[in-house]
PyMOL Python script that loads the backbone (N, CA, C, O; Angstrom):
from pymol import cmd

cmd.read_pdbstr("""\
ATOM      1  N   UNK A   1     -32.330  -5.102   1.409  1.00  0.00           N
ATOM      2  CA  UNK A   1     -30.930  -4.739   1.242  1.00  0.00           C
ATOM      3  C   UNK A   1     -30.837  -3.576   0.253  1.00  0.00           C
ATOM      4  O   UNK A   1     -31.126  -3.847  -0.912  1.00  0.00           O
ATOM      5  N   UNK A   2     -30.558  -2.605   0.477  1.00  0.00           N
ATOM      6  CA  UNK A   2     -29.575  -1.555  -0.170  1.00  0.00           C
ATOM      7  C   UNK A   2     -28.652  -1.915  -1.274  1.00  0.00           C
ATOM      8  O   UNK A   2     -27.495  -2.241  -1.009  1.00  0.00           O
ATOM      9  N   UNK A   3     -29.184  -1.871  -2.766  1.00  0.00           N
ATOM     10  CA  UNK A   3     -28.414  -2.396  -4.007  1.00  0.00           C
ATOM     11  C   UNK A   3     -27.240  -0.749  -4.082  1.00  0.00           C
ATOM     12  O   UNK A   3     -26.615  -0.663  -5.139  1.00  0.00           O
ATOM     13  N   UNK A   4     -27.079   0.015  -3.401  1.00  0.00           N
ATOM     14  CA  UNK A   4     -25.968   0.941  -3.897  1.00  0.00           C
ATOM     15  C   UNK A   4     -24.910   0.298  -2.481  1.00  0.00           C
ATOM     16  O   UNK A   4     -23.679   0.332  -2.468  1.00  0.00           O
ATOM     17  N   UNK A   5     -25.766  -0.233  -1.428  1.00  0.00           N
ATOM     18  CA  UNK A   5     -24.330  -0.600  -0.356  1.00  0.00           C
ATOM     19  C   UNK A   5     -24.076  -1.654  -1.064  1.00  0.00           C
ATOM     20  O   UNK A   5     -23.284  -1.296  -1.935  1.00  0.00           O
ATOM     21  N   UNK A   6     -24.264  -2.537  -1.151  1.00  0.00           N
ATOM     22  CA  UNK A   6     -24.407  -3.914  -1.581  1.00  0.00           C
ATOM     23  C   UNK A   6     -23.298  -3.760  -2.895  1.00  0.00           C
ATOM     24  O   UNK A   6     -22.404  -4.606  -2.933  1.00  0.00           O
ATOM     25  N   UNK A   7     -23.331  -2.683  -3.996  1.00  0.00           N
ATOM     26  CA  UNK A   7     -22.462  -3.063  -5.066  1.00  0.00           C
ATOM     27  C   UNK A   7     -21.122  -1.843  -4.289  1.00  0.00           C
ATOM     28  O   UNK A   7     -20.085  -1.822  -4.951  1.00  0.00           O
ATOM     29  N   UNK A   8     -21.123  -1.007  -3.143  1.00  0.00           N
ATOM     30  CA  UNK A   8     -20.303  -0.614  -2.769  1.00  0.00           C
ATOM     31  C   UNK A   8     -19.519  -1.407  -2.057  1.00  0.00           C
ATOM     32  O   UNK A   8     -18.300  -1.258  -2.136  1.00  0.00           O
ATOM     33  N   UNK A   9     -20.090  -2.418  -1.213  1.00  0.00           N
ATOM     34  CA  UNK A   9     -19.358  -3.659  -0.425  1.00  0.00           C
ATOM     35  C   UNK A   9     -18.235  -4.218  -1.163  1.00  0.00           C
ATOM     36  O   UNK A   9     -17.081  -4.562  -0.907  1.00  0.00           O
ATOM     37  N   UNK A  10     -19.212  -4.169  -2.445  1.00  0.00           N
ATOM     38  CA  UNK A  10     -18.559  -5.468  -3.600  1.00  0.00           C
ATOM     39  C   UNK A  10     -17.172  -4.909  -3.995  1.00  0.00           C
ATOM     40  O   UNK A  10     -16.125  -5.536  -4.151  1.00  0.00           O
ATOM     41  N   UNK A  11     -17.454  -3.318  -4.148  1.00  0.00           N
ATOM     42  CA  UNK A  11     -16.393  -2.730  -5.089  1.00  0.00           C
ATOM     43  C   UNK A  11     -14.965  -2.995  -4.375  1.00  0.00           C
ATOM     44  O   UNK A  11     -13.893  -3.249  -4.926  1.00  0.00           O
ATOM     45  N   UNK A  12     -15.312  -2.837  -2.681  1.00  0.00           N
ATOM     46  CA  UNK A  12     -14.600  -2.234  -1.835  1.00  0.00           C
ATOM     47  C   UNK A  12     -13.778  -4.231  -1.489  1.00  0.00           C
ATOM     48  O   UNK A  12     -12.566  -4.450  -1.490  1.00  0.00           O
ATOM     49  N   UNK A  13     -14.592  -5.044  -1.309  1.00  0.00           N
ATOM     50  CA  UNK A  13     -13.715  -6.465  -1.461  1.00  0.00           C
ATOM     51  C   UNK A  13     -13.148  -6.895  -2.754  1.00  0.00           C
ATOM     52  O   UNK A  13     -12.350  -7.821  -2.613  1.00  0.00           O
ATOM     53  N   UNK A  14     -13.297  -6.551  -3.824  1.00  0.00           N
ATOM     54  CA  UNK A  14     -12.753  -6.291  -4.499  1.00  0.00           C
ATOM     55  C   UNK A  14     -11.679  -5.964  -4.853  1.00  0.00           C
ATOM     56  O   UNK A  14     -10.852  -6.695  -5.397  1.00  0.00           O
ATOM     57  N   UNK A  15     -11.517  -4.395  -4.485  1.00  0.00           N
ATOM     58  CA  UNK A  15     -10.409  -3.783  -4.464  1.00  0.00           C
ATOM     59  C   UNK A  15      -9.425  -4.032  -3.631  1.00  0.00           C
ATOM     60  O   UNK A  15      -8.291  -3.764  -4.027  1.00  0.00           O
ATOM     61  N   UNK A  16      -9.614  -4.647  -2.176  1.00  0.00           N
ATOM     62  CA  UNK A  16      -8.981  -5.076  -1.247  1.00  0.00           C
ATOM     63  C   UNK A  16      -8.442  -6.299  -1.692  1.00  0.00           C
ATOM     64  O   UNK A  16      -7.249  -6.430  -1.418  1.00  0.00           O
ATOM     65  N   UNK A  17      -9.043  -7.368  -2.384  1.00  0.00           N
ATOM     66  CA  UNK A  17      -8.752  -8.731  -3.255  1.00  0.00           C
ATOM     67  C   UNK A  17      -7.520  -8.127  -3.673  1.00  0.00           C
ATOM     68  O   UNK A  17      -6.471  -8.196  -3.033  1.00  0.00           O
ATOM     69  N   UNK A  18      -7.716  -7.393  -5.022  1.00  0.00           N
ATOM     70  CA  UNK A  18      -6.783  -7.360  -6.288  1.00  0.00           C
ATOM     71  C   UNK A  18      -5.707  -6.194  -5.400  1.00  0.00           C
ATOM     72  O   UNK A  18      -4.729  -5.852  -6.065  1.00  0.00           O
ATOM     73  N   UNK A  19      -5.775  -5.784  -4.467  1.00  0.00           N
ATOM     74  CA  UNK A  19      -4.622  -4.994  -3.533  1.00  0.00           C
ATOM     75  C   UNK A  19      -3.481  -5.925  -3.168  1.00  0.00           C
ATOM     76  O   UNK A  19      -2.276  -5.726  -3.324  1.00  0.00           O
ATOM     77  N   UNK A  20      -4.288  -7.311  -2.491  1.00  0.00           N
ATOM     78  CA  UNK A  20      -3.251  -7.787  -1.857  1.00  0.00           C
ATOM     79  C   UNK A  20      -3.108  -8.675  -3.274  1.00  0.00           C
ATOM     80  O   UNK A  20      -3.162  -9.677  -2.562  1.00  0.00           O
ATOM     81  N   UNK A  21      -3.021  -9.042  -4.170  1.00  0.00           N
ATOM     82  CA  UNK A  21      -2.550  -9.767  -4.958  1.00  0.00           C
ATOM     83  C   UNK A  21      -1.429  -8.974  -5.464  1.00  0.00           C
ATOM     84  O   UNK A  21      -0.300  -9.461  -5.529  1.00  0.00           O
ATOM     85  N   UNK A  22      -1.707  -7.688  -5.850  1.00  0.00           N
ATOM     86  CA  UNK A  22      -0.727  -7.024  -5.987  1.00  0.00           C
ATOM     87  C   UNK A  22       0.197  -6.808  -5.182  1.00  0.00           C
ATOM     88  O   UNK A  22       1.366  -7.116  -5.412  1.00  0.00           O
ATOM     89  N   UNK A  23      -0.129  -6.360  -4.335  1.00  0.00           N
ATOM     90  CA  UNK A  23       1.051  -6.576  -2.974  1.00  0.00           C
ATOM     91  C   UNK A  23       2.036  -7.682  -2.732  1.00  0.00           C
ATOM     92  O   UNK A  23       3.251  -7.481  -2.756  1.00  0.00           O
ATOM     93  N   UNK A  24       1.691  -8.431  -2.583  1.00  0.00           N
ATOM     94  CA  UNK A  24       2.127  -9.761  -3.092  1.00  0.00           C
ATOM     95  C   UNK A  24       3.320  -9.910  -3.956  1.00  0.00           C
ATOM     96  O   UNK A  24       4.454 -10.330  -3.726  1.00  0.00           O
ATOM     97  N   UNK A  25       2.585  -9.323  -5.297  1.00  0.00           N
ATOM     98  CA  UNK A  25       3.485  -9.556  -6.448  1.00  0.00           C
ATOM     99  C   UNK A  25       4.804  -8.477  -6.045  1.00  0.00           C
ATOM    100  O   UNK A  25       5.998  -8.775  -6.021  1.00  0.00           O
ATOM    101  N   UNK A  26       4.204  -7.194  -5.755  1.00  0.00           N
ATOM    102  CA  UNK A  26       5.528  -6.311  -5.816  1.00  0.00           C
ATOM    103  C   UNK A  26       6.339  -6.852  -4.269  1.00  0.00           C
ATOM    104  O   UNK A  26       7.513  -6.508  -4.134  1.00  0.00           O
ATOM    105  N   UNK A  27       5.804  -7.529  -3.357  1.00  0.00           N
ATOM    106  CA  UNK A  27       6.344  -8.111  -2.160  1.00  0.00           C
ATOM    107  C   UNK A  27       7.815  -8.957  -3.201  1.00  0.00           C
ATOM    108  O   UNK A  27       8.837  -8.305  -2.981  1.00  0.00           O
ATOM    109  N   UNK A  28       7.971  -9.609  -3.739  1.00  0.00           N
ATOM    110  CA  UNK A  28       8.730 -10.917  -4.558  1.00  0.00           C
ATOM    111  C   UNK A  28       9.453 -10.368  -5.651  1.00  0.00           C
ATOM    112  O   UNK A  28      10.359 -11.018  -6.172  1.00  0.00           O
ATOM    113  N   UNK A  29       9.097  -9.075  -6.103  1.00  0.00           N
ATOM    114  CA  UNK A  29       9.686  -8.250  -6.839  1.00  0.00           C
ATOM    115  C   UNK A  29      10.779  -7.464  -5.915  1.00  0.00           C
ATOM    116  O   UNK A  29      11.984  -7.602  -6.126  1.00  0.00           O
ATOM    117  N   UNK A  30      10.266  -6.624  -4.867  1.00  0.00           N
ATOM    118  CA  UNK A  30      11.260  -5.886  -4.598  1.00  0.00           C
ATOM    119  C   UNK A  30      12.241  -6.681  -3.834  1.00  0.00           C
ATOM    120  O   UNK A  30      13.413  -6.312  -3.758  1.00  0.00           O
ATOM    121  N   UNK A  31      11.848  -7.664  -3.313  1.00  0.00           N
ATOM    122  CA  UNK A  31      12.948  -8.675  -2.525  1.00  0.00           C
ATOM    123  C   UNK A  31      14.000  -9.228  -3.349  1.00  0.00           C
ATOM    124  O   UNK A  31      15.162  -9.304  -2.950  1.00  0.00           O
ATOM    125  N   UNK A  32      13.550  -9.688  -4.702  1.00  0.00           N
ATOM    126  CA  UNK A  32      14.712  -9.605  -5.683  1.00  0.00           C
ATOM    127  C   UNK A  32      15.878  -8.698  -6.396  1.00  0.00           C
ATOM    128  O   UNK A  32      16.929  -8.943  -6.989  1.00  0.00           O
ATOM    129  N   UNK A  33      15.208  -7.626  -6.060  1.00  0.00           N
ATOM    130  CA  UNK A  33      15.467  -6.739  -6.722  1.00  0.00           C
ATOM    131  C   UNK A  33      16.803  -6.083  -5.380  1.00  0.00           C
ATOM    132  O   UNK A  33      17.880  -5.623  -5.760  1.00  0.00           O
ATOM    133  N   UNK A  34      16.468  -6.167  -4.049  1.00  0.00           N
ATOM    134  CA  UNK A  34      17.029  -5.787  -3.038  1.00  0.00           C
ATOM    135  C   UNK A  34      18.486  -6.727  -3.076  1.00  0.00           C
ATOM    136  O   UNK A  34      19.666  -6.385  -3.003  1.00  0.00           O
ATOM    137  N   UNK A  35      17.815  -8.088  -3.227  1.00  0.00           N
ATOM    138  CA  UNK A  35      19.052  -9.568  -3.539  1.00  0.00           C
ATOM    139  C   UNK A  35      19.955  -8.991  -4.582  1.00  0.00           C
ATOM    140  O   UNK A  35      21.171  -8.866  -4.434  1.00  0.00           O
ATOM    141  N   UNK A  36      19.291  -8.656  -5.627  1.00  0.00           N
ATOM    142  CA  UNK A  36      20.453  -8.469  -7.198  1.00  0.00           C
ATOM    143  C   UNK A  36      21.115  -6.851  -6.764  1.00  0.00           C
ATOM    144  O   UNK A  36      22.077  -6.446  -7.417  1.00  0.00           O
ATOM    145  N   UNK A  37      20.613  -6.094  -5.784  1.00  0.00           N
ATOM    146  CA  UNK A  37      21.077  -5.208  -6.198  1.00  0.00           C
ATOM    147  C   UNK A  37      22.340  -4.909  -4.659  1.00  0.00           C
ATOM    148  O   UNK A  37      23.494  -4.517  -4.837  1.00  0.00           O
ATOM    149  N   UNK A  38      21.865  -5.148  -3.561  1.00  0.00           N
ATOM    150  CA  UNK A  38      22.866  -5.415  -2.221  1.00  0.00           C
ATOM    151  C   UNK A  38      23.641  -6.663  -2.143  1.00  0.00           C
ATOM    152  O   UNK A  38      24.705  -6.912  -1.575  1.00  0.00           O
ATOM    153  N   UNK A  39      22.904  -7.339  -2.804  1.00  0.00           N
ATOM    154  CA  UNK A  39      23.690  -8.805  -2.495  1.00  0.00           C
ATOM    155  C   UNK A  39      23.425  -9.318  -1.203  1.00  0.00           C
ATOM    156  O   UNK A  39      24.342  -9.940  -0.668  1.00  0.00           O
ATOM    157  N   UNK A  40      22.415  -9.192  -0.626  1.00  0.00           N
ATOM    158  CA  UNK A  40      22.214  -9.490   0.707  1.00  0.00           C
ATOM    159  C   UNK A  40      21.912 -10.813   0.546  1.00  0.00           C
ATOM    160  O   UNK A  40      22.623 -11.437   1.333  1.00  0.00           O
ATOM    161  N   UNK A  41      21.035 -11.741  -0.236  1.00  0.00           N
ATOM    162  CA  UNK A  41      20.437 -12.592   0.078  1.00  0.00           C
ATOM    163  C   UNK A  41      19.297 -12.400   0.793  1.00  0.00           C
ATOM    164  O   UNK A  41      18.556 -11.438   0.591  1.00  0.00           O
ATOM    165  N   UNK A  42      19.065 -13.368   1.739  1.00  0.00           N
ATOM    166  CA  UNK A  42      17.911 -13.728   3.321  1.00  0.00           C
ATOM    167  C   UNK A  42      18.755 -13.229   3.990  1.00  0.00           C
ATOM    168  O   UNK A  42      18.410 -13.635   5.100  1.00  0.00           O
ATOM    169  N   UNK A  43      19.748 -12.553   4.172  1.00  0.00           N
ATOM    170  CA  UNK A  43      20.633 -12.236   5.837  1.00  0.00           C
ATOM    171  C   UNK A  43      19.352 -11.481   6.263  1.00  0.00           C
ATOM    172  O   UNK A  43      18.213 -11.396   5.803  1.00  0.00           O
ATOM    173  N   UNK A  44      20.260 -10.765   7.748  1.00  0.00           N
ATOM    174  CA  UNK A  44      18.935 -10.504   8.213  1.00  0.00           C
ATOM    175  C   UNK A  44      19.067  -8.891   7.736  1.00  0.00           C
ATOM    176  O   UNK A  44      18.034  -8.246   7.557  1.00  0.00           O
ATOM    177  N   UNK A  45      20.309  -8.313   7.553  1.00  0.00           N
ATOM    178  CA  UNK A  45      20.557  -6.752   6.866  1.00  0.00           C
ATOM    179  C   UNK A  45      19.622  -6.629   5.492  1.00  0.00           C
ATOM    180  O   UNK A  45      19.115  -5.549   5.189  1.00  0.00           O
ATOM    181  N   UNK A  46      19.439  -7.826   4.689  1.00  0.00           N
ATOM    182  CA  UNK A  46      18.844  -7.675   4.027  1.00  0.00           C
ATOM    183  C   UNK A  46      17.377  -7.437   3.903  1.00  0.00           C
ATOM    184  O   UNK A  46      16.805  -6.849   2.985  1.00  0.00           O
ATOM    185  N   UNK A  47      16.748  -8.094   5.186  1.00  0.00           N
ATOM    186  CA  UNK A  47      15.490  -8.178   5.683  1.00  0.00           C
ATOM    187  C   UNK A  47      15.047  -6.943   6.011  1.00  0.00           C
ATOM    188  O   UNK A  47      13.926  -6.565   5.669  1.00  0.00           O
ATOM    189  N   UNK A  48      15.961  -6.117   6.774  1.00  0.00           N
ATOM    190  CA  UNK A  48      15.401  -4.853   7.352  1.00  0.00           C
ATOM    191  C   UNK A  48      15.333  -3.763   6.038  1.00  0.00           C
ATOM    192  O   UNK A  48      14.372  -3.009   5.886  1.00  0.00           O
ATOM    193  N   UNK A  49      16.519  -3.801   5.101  1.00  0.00           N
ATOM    194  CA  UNK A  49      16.356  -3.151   4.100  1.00  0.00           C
ATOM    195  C   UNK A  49      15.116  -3.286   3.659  1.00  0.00           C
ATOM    196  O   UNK A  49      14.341  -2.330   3.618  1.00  0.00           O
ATOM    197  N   UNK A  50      14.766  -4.617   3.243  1.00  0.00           N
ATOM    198  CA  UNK A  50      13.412  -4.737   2.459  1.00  0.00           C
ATOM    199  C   UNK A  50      12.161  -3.921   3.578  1.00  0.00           C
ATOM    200  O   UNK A  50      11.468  -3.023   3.100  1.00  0.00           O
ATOM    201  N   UNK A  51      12.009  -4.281   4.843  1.00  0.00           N
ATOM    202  CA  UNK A  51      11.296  -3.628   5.373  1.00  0.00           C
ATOM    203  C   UNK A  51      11.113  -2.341   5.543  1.00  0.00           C
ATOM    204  O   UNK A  51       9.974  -1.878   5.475  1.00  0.00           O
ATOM    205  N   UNK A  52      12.265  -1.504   5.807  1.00  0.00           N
ATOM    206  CA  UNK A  52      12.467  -0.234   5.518  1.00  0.00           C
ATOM    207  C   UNK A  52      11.786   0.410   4.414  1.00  0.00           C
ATOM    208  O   UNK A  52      10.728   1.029   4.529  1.00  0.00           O
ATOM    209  N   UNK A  53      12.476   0.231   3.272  1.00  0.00           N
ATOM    210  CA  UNK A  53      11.959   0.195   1.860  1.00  0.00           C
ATOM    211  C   UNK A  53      10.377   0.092   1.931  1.00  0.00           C
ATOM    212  O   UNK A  53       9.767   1.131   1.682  1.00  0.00           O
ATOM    213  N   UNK A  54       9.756  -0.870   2.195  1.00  0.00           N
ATOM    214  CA  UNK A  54       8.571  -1.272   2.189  1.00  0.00           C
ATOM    215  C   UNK A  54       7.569  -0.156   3.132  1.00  0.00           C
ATOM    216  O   UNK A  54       6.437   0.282   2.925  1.00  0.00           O
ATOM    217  N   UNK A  55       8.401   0.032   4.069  1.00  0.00           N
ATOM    218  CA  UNK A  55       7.020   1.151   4.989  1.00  0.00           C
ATOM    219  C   UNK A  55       7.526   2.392   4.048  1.00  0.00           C
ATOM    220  O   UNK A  55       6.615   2.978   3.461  1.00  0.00           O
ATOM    221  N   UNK A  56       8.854   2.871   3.825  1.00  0.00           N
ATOM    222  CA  UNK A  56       8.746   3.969   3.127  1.00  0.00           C
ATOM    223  C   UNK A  56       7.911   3.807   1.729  1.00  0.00           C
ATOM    224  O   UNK A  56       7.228   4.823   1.600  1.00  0.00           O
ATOM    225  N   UNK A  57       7.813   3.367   1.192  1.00  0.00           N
ATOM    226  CA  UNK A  57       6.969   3.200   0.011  1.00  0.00           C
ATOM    227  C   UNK A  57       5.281   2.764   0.442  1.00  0.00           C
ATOM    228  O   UNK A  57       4.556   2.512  -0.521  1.00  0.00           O
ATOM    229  N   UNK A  58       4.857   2.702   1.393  1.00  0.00           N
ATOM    230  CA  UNK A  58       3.452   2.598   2.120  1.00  0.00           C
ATOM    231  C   UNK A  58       2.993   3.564   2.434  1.00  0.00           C
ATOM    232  O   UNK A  58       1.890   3.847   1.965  1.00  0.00           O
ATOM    233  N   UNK A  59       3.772   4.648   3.533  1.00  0.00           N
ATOM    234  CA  UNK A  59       4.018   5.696   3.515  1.00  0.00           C
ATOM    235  C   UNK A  59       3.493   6.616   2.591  1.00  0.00           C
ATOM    236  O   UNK A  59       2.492   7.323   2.708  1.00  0.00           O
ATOM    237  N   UNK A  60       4.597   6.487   1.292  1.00  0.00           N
ATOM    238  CA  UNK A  60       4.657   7.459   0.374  1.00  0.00           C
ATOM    239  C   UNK A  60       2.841   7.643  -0.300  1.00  0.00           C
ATOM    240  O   UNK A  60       1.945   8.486  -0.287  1.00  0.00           O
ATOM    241  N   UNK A  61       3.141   5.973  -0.942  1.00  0.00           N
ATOM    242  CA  UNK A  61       1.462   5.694  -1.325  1.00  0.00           C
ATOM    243  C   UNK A  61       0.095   6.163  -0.922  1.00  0.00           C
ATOM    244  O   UNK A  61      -0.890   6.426  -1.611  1.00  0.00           O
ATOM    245  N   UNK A  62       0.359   6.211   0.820  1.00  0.00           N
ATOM    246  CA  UNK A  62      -0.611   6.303   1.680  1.00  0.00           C
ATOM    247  C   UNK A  62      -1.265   8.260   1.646  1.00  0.00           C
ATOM    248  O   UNK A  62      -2.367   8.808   1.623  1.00  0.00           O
ATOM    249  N   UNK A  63       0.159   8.701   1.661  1.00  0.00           N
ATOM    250  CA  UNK A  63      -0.119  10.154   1.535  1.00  0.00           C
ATOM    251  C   UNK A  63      -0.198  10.730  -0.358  1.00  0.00           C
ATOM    252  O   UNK A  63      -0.601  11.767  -0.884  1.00  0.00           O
ATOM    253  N   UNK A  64       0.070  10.162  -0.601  1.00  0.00           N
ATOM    254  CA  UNK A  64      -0.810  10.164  -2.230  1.00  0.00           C
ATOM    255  C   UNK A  64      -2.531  10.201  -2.518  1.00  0.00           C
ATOM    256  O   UNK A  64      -3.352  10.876  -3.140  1.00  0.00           O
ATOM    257  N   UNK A  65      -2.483   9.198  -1.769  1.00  0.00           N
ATOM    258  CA  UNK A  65      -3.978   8.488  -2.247  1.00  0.00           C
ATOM    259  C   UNK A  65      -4.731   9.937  -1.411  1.00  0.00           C
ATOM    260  O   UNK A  65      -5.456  10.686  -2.066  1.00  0.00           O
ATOM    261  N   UNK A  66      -4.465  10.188   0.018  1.00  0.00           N
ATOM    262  CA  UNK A  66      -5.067  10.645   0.998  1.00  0.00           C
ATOM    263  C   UNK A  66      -5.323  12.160  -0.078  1.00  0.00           C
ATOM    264  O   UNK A  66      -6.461  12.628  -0.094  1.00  0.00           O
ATOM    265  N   UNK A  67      -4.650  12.575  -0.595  1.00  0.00           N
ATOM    266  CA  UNK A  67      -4.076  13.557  -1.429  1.00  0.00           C
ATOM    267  C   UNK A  67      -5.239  13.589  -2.791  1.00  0.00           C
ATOM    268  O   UNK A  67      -5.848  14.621  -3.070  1.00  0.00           O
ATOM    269  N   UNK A  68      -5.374  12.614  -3.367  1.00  0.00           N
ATOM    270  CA  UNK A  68      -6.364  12.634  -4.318  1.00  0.00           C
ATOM    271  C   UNK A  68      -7.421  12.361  -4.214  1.00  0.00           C
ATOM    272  O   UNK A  68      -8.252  12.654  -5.074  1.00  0.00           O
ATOM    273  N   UNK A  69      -7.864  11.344  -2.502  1.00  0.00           N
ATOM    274  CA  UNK A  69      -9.228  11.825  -2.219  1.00  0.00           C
ATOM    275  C   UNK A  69      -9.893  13.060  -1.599  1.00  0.00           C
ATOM    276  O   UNK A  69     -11.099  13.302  -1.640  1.00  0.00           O
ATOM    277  N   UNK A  70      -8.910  13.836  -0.997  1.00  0.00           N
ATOM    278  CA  UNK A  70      -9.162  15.305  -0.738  1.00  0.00           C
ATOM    279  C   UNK A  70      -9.629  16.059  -1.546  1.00  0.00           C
ATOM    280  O   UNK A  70     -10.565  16.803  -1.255  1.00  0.00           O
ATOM    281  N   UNK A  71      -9.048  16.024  -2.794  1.00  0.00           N
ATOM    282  CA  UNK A  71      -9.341  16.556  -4.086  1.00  0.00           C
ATOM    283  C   UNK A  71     -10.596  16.406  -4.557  1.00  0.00           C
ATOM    284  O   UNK A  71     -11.386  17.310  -4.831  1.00  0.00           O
ATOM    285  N   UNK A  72     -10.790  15.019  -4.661  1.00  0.00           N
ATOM    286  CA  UNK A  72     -12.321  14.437  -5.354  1.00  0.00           C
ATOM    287  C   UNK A  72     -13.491  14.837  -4.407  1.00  0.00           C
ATOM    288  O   UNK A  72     -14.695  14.697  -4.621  1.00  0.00           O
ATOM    289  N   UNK A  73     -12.853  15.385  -3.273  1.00  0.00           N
ATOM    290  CA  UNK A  73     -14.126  15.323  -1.943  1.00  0.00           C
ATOM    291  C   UNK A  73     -14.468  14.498  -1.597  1.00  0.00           C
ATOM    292  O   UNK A  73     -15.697  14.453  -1.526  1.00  0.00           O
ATOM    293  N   UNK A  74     -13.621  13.144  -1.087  1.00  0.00           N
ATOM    294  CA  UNK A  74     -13.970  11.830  -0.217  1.00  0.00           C
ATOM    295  C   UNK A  74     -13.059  12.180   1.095  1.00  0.00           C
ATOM    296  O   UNK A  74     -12.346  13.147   1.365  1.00  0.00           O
ATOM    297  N   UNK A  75     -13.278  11.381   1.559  1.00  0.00           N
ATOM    298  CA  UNK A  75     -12.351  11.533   3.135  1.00  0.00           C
ATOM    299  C   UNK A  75     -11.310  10.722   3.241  1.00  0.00           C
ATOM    300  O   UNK A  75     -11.193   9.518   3.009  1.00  0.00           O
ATOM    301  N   UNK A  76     -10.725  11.357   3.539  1.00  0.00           N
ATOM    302  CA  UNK A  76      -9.406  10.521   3.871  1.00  0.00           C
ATOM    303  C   UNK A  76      -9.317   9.531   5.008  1.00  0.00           C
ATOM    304  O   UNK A  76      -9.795  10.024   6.030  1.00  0.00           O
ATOM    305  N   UNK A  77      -8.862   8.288   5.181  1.00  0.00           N
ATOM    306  CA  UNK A  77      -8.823   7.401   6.525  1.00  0.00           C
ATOM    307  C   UNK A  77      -8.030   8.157   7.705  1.00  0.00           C
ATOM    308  O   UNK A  77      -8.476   8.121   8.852  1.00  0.00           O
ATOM    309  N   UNK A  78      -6.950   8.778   7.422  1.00  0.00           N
ATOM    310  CA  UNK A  78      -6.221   9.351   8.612  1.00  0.00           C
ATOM    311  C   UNK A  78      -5.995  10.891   7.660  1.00  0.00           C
ATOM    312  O   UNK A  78      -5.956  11.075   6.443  1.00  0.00           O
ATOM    313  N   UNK A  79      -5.820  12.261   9.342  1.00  0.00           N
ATOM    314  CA  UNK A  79      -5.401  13.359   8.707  1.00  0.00           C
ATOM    315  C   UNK A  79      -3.928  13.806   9.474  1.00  0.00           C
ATOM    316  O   UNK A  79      -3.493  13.256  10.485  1.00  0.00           O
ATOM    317  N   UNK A  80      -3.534  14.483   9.038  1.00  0.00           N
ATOM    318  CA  UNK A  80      -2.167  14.941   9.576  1.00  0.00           C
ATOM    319  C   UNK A  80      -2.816  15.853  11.193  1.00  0.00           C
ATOM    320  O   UNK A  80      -3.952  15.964  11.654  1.00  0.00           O
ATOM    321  N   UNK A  81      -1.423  16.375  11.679  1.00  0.00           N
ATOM    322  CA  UNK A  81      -2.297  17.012  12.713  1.00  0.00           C
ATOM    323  C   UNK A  81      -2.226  18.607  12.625  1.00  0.00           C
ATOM    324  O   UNK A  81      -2.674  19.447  13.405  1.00  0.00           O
ATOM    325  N   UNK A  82      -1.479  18.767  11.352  1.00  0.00           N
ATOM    326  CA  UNK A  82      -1.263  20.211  11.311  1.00  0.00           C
ATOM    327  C   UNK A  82      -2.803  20.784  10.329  1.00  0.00           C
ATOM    328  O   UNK A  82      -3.101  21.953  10.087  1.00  0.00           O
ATOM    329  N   UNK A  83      -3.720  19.280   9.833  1.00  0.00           N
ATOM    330  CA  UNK A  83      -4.470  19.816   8.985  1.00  0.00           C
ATOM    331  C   UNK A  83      -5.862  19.521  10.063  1.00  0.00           C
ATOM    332  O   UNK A  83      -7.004  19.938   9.868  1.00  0.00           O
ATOM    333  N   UNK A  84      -5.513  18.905  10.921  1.00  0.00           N
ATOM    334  CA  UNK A  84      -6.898  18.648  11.939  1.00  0.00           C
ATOM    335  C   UNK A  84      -7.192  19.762  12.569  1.00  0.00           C
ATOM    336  O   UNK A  84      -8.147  19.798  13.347  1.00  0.00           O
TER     337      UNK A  84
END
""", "prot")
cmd.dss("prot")
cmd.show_as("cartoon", "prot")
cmd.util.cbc("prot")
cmd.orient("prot")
C-alpha cells in the first residue's frame, strides 16, 4: 500500500466527515433563521425558501473553492464552458 494514498484517502474522509457535520449544523441554523425571520414555520413556502437559499449558497461556495484551487494549481471537479 501506498502510505502518501493511504494518508490522502484519510485526509479526503475526513474532510468529507467534518463537511457533512457541518452541513448539518448550518442545515438547523439557516432553517431557523428563515422561521424567525419570514415567519414561515414548516409551510411549504417556507421549505422552498430554505431550498432556494441553500443551492444558492452551494453554488456560491462551489465556485469559490473551484476558484482557489485554480490558483494553487489543483483541478477543479467541474469547469465552466466558456473556460473549457
Amino acid at each position: 500500500m501506498n502510505p502518501k494514498m493511504f494518508i490522502q484517502t484519510m485526509i479526503t474522509l475526513a474532510s468529507a466527515s467534518l463537511g457533512l457535520v457541518a452541513a448539518l449544523a448550518w442545515n438547523e441554523a439557516i432553517k431557523a433563521a428563515i422561521k424567525a425571520v419570514f415567519h414561515t414555520g414548516d409551510s411549504l413556502a417556507g421549505l422552498f425558501t430554505y431550498a432556494v437559499l441553500a443551492t444558492i449558497l452551494a453554488v456560491v461556495v462551489l465556485i469559490y473553492l473551484a476558484r482557489v484551487s485554480s490558483r494553487i494549481g489543483g483541478e477543479s471537479a467541474f469547469t465552466r464552458e466558456a473556460e473549457g
